[in-house]
C-alpha positions as CSV (number, residue, x, y, z in Angstrom):
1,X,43.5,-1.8,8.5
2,X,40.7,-1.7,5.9
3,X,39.7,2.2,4.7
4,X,36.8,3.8,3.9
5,X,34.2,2.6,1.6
6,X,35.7,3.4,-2.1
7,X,34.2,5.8,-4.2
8,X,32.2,3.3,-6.5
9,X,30.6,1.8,-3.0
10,X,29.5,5.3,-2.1
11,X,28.0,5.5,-5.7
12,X,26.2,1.8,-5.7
13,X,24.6,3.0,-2.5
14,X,23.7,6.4,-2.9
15,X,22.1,5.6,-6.1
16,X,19.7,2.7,-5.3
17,X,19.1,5.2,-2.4
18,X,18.3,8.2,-4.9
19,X,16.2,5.9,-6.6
20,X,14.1,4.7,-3.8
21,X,13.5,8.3,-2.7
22,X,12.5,9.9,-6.2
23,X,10.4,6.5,-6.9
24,X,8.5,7.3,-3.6
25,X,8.5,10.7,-4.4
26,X,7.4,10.6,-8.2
27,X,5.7,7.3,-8.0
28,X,8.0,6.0,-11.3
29,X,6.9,2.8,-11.0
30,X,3.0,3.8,-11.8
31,X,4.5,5.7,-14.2
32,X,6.5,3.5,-16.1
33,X,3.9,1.0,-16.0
34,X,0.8,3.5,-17.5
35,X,3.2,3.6,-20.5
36,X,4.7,-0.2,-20.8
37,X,1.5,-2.1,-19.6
38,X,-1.2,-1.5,-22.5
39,X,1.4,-2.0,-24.6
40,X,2.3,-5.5,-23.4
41,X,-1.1,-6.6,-22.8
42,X,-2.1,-6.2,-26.4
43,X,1.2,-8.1,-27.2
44,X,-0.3,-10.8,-25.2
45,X,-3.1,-10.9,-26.2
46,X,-2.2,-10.7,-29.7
47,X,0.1,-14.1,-29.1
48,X,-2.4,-16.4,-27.9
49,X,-3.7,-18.0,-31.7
50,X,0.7,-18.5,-32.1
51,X,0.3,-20.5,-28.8
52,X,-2.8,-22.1,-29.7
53,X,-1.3,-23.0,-32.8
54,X,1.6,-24.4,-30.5
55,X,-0.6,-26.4,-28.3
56,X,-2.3,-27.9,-30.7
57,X,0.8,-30.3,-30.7
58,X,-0.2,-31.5,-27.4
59,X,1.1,-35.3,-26.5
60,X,1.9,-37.0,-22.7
61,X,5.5,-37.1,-24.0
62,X,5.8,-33.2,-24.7
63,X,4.2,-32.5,-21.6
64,X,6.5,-34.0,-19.3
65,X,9.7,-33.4,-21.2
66,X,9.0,-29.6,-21.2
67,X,8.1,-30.1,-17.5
68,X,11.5,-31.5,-17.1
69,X,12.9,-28.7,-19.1
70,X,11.8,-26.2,-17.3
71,X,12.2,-27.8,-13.9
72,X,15.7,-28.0,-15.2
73,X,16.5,-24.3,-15.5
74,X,14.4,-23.0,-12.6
75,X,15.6,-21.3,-9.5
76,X,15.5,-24.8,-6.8
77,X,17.5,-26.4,-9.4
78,X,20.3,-23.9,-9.6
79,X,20.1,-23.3,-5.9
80,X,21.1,-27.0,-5.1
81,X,23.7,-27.4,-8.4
82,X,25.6,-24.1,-7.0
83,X,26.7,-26.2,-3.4
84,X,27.6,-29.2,-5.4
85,X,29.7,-26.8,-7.8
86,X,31.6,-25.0,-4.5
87,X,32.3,-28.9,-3.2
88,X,33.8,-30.2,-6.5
89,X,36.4,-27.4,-6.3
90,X,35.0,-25.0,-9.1
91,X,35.0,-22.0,-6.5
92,X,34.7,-19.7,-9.0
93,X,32.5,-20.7,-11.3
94,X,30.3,-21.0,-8.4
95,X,30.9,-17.8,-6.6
96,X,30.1,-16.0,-10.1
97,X,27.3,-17.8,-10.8
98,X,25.3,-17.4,-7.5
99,X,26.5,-13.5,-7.6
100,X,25.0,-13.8,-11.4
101,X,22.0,-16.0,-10.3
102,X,20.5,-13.6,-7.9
103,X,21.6,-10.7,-10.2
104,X,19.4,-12.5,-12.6
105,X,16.5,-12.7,-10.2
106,X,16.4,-9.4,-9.0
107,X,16.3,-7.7,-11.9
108,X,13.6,-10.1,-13.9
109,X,11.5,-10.3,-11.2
110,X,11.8,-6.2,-10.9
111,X,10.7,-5.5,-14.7
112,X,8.1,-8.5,-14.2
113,X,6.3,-6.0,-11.1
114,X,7.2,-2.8,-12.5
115,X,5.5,-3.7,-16.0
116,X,2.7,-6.0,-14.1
117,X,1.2,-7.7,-17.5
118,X,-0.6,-10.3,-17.5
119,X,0.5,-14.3,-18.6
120,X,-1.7,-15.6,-21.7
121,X,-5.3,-16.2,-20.2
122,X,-6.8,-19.2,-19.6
123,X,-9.1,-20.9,-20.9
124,X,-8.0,-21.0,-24.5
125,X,-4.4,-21.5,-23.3
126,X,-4.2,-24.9,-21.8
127,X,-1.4,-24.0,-18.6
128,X,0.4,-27.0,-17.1
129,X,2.0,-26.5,-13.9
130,X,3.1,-29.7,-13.0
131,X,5.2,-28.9,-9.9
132,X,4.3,-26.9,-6.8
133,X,7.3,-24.8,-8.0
134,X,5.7,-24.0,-11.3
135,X,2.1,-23.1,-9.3
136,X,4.0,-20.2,-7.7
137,X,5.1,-19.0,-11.0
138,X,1.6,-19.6,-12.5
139,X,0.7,-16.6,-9.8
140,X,3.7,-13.7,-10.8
141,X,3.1,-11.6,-13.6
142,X,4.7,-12.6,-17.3
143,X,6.9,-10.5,-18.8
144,X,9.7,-11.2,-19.0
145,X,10.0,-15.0,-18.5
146,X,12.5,-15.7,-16.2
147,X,13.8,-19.1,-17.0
148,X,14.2,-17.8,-20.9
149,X,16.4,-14.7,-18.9
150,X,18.2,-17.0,-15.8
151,X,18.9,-19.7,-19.2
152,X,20.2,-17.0,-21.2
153,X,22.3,-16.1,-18.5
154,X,24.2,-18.5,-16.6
155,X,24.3,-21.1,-20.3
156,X,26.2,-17.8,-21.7
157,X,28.4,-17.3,-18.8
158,X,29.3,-21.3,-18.4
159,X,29.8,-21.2,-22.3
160,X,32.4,-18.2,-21.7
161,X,34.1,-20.3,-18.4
162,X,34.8,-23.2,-20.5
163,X,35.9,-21.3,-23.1
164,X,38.4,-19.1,-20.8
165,X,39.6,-21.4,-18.8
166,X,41.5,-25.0,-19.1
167,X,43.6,-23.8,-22.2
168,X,42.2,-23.0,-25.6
169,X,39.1,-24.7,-27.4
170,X,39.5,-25.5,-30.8
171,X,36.6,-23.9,-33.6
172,X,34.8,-27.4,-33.4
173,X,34.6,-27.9,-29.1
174,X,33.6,-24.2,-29.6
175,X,30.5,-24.8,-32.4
176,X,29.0,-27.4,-30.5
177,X,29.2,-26.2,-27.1
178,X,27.4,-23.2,-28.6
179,X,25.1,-24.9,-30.5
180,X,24.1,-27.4,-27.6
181,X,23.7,-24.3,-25.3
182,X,21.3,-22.4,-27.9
183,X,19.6,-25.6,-28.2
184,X,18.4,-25.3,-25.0
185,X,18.0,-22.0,-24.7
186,X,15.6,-22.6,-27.5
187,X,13.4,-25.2,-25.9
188,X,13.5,-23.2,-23.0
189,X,11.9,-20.6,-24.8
190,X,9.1,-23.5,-26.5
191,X,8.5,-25.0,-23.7
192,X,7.6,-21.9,-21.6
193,X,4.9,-21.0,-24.3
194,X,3.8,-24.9,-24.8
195,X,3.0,-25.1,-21.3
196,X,0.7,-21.9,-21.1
197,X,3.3,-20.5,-18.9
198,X,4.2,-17.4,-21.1
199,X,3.6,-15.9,-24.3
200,X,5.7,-15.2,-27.4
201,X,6.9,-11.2,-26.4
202,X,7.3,-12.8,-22.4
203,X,9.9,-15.1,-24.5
204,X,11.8,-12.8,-26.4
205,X,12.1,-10.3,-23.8
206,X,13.6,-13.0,-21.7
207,X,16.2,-13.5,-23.6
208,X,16.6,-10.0,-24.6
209,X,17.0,-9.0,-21.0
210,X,19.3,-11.6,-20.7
211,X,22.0,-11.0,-23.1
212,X,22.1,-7.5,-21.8
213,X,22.5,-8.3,-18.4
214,X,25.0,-11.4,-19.5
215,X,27.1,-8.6,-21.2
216,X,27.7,-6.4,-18.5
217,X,27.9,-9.1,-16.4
218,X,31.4,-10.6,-18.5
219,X,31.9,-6.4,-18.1
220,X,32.4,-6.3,-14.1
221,X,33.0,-10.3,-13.5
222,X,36.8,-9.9,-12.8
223,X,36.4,-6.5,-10.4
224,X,33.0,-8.3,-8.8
225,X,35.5,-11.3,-7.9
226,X,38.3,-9.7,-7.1
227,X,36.0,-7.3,-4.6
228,X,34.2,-10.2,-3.0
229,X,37.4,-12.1,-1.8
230,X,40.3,-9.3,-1.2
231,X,38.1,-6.1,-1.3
232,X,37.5,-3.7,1.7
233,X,34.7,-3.2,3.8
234,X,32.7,-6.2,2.0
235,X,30.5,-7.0,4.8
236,X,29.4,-3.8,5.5
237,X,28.8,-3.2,1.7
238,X,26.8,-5.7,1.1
239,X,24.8,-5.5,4.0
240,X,23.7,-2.2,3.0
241,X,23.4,-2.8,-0.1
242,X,21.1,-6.4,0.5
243,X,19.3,-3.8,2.5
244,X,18.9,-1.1,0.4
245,X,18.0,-3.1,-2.5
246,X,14.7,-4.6,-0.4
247,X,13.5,-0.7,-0.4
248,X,14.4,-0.5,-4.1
249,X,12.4,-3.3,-5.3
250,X,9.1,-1.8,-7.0
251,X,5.3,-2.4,-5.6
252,X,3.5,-4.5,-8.3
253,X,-0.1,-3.9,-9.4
254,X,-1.4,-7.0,-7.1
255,X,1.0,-8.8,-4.6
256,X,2.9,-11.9,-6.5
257,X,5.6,-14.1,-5.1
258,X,8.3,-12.5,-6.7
259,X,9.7,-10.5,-4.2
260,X,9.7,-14.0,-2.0
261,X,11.9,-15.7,-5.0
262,X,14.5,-12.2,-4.7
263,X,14.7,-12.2,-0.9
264,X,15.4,-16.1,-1.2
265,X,18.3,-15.1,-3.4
266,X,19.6,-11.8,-2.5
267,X,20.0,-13.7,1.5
268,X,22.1,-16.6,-0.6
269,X,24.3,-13.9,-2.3
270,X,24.9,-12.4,1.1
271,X,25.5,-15.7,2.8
272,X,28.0,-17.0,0.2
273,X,30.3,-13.6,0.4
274,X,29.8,-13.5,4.2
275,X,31.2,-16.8,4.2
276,X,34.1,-16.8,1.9
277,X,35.8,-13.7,4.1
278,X,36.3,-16.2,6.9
279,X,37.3,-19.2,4.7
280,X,38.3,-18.1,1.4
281,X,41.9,-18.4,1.9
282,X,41.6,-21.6,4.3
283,X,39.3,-23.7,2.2
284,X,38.1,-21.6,-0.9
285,X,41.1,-20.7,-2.7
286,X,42.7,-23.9,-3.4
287,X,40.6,-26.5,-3.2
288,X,41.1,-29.3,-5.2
289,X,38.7,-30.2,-8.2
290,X,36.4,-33.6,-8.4
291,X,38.6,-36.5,-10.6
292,X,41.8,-34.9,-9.0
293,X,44.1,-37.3,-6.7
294,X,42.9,-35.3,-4.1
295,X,38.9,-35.2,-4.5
296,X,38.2,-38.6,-6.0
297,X,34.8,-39.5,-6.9
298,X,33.8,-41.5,-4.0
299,X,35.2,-38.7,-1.3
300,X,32.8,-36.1,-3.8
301,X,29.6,-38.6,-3.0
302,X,30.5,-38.6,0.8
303,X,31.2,-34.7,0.7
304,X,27.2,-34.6,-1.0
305,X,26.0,-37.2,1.4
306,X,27.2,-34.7,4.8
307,X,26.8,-31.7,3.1
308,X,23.7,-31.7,2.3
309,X,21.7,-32.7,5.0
310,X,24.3,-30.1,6.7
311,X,22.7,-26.8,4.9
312,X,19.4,-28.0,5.5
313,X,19.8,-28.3,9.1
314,X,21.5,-25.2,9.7
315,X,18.8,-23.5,6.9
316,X,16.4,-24.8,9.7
317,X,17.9,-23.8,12.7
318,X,18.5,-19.8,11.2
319,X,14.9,-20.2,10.2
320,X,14.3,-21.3,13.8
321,X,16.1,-18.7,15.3
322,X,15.3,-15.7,12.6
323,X,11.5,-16.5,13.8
324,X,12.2,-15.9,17.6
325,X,14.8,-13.4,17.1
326,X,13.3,-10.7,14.7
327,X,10.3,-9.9,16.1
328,X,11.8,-9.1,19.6
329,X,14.6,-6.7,17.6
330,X,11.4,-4.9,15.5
331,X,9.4,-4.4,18.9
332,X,12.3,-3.0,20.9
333,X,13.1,-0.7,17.8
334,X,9.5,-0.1,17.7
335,X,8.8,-1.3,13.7
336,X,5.5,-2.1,13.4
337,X,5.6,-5.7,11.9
338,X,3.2,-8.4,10.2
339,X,3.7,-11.8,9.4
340,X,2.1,-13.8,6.5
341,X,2.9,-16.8,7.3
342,X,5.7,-17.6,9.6
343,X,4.5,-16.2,12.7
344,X,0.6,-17.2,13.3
345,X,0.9,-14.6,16.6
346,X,1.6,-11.7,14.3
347,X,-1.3,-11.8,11.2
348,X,-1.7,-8.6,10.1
349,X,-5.4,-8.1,11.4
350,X,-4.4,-8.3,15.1
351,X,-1.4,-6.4,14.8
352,X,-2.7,-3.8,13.2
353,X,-4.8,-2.7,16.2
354,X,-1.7,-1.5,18.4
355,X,0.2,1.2,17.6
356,X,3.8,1.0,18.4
357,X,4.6,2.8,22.1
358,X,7.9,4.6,21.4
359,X,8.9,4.9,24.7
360,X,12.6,4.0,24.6
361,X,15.6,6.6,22.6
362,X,15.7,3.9,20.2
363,X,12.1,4.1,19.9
364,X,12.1,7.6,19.2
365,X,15.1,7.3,17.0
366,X,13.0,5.0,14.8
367,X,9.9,6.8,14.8
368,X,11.5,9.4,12.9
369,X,11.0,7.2,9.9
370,X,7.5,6.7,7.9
371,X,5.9,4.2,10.1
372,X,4.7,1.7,7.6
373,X,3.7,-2.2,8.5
374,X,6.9,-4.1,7.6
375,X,6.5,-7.8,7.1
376,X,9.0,-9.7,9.2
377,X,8.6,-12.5,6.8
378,X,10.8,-10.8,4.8
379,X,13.5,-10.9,7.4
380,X,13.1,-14.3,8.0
381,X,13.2,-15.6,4.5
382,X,16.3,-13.6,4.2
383,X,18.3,-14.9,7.0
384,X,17.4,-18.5,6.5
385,X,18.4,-18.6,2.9
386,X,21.8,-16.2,4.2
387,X,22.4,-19.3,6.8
388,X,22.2,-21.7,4.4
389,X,24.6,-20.3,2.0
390,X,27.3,-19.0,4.4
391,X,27.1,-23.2,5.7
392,X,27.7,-24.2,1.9
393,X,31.3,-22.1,2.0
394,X,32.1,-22.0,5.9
395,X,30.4,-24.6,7.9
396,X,30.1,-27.9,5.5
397,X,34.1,-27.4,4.7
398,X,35.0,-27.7,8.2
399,X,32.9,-30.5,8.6
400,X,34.9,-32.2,5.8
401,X,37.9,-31.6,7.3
402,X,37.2,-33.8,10.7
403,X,35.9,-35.9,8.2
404,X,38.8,-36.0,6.1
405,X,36.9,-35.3,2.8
């Protein structure tokens, strides 16, 4: 029979809830940002003749390769490498490294609203945003970068799996995984200010951010694993706390994508550990690794070739049904919700003319609360991503099974 929450659950949730009262309260995040902004701008501003200087190295070549590069590290990229990692066997790599990956996100993506500064202007800066991908990053604020941060990050923590795991590395394995991983770290870090995306301080507070959270991360990893696949009251844990951390997140100056990217995430986070309490022991725990007797190379391709088309369809259907489904549970609770984009019926200037009839207890119940317009896109975006993850650890491996893959 599981317990009660543990004392250090109470504390996770009681402080993000502190902190979204007193930030409501005290308005911290204006706050903060009257002090950190000016500061940053001038920084900014200050960088542009370094990236000029930069650009004036301009060639065909350098512009796709640092395209590459950055497409490379972004957040798409890592979210279709983490299902091929959980299929090849690595289960824990890749359970740490989505956990890490939306850790990541969430907290760049807060300091990058909370500060709210401004990416190097352009013109002068030439800005090449070759994919659709980097035209919503074009339109979040800069500091810090994120792919110098999410690089920083999940480079260190692979560099410290290989090097914990498998036996130990000899001094010269060591030097060049390090060096290989700093390398790219580095052009990370050039690139993002060849391409106009980001200035120097953006850069360097990237990767400052990212050590920090890296180190506290290699702090908690064991008791953060050990929690997700044996712990008590997971689910109920982390659905408050995917909840609470929604209300946490702070307002930025102007509206930006970035709390889209964090949803996007926090609902994989949720997904994966949802799905590994059904299947962890059954498929999770054991599973044998690609180039073993058991996982040969051509069973891996055939697991890719069902299991992708597999997440996408059930991403689509809890999409499908998300849609449908939250806007009836919002209107029976009485939430007053918008939609951007997913649900033409609901834009915000034709729902803002009704006001919510609390008529039912529920109704009441919920009217108790600050009735502010909620967008249900949020919702959505949070279950699809959550649906597609929990198919990645739970559905696709028992579709390998009658498959015998």
């Amino acid at each position: 029979m599981e317990t009660d929450f543990s004392w250090w659950q109470a504390l996770t949730l009681s402080s993000i809830l502190g902190w979204v009262v007193t930030s409501s309260l005290f308005d911290l995040t204006k706050l903060i940002r009257a002090r950190v902004q000016p500061w940053v701008t001038r920084q900014v501003l200050a960088n542009t003749p370094f990236i000029l200087r930069i650009q004036k190295c301009q060639h065909g070549f350098f512009d796709k390769f640092f395209s590459v590069v950055s497409c490379v590290v972004s957040v798409p990229f890592y979210t279709g490498f983490l299902p091929i990692l959980f299929w090849s066997g690595h289960g824990r790599l890749a359970r740490q490294m989505t956990l890490l990956m939306a850790f990541c996100d969430y907290i760049g993506n807060c300091i990058k609203d909370v500060v709210s500064a401004p990416r190097p202007s352009f013109p002068p800066v030439r800005r090449l945003t070759a994919t659709s991908d980097e035209k919503q990053h074009a339109m979040e604020y800069g500091l810090p970068s994120s792919h110098a941060l999410n690089t920083v990050c999940l480079t260190g923590y692979f560099l410290h799996y290989v090097l914990t795991s498998g036996g130990p590395k000899d001094a010269i394995t060591t030097a060049v995984l390090f060096a290989t991983l700093s390398m790219l770290v580095m052009l990370v870090g050039i690139g993002r200010i060849y391409l106009g995306m980001h200035s120097l301080i953006d850069v360097v507070a990237g990767i400052v951010f990212g050590l920090l959270i890296l180190a506290f991360w290699l702090s908690v990893q064991s008791e953060v694993d050990n929690f997700i696949i044996s712990g008590q009251k997971v689910t109920s844990f982390w659905t408050c706390l995917s909840l609470l951390l929604c209300f946490a997140y702070p307002t930025p100056e102007l509206p930006t994508p970035s709390f889209e990217f964090h949803t996007a995430f926090t609902g994989v986070a949720y997904g994966v550990i949802i799905g590994l309490q059904q299947t962890y022991n059954s498929y999770n725990h054991e599973s044998p690794r690609i180039f073993a007797p058991e996982l040969p190379l051509l069973v891996f391709l055939g697991r890719i070739l069902v299991g992708i088309p597999t997440i996408l369809t059930v991403k689509f259907c809890s999409k499908a049904i998300a849609k449908w489904l939250l806007p009836v549970v919002c209107n029976t609770l009485g939430i007053p919700i918008v939609s951007s984009c997913y649900v033409p019926s609901l834009k915000a200037s034709e729902n803002a003319k009704d006001e919510p009839k609390n008529t039912g207890y529920l109704q009441r119940v919920f009217s108790l609360f600050p009735q502010k317009v909620y967008d249900v896109d949020t919702g959505i975006r949070f279950v699809q991503y959550a649906g597609l993850a929990w198919s990645v650890v739970d559905v696709v491996p028992t579709v390998f099974g009658y498959f015998s893959l």
